[in-house]
C-alpha positions in Angstrom: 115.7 112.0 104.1 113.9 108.3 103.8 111.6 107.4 101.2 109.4 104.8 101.3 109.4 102.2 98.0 106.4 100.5 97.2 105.3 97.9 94.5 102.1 96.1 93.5 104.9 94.0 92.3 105.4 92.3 95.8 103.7 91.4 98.1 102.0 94.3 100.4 103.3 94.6 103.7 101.3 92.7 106.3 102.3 95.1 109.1 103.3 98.4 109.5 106.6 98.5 107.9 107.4 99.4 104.3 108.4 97.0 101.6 111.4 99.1 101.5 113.0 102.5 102.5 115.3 104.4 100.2 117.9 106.8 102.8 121.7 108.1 102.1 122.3 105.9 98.7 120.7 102.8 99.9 117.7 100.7 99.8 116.5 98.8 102.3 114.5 96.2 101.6 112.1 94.5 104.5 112.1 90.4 104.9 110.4 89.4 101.5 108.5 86.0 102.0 108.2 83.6 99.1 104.0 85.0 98.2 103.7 85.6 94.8 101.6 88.9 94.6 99.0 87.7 92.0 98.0 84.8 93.8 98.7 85.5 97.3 99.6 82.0 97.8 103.5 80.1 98.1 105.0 78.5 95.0 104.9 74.7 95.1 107.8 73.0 94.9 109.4 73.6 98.2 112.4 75.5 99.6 113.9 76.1 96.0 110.9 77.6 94.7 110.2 79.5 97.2 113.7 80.8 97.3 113.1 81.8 93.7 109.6 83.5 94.5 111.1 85.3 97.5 114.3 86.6 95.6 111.3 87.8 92.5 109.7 89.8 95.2 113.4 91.5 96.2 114.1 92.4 92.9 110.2 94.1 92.2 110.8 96.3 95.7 114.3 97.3 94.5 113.3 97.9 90.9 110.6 100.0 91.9 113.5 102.1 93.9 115.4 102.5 91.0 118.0 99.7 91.8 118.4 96.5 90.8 119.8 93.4 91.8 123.3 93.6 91.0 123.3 96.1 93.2 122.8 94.2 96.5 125.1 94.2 98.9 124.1 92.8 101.6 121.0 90.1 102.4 120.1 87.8 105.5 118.0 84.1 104.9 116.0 83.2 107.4 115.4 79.8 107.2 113.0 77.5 108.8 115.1 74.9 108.5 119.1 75.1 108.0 119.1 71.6 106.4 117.5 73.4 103.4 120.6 75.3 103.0 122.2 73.9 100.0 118.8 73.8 98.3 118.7 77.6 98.9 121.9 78.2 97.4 120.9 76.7 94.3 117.8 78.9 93.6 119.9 81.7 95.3 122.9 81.2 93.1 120.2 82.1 90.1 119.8 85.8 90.9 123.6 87.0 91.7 126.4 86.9 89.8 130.4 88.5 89.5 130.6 89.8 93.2 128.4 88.4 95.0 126.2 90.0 98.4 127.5 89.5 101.5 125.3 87.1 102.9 123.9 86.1 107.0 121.9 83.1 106.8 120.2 81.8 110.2 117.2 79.4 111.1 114.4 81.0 112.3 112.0 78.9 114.9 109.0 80.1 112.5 108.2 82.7 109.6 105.3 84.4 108.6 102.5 82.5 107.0 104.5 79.1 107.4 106.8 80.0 104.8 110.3 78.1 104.2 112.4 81.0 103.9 112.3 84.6 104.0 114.9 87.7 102.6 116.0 90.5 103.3 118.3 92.8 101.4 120.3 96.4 101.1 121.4 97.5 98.1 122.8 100.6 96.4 120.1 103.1 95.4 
């Protein structure tokens, strides 16, 4: 049985998919972009910050699940640009510790909204 997770947390989904979908012990959490949900705009500050803000918005979907962020085990970057890589592992480095996710990174040709960088995660409900 699937249940959908939703938070006014994060951002609201701007097509019809879920911000995430708890099934069999997991949550699945869709691509979060880097919008922080009170102003509906990006962070400035480039690809760190919005690494940070997108990563926030991860960890409101899966704490509205129940989960949390140590237990993720899985999440794929999209980046718009793979020479912000080691910028994004920084910022990313911030939110996981001990054992970290396993981890796809791959440059997109474009993201939502113009945004740097987007996430998406499965975790442990």
């Amino acid at each position: 049985m699937k249940k959908e997770v939703k938070t006014p947390d994060a951002p609201a989904a701007i097509g019809p998919y879920s911000q995430a979908v708890s099934a069999s012990g997991f949550v699945f959490v869709s691509g979060q972009l880097p919008i922080d949900p009170v102003t509906g705009g990006f962070p400035e500050g480039g690809i760190e910050n919005q690494t940070r803000q997108a990563l926030r918005n991860v960890k409101a979907v899966l704490e509205a699940a129940g989960s949390s962020m140590e237990n993720v085990v899985k999440t794929t970057v999209f980046l718009k640009d793979m020479n912000d890589f080691p910028a994004m592992n920084r910022a990313y480095e911030e939110f996981f510790s001990g054992v970290c996710p396993a981890r796809s990174t791959v440059q997109a040709a474009a993201l939502p909204k113009g945004a740097l960088i987007e996430i998406e995660a499965i975790a442990l409900a």
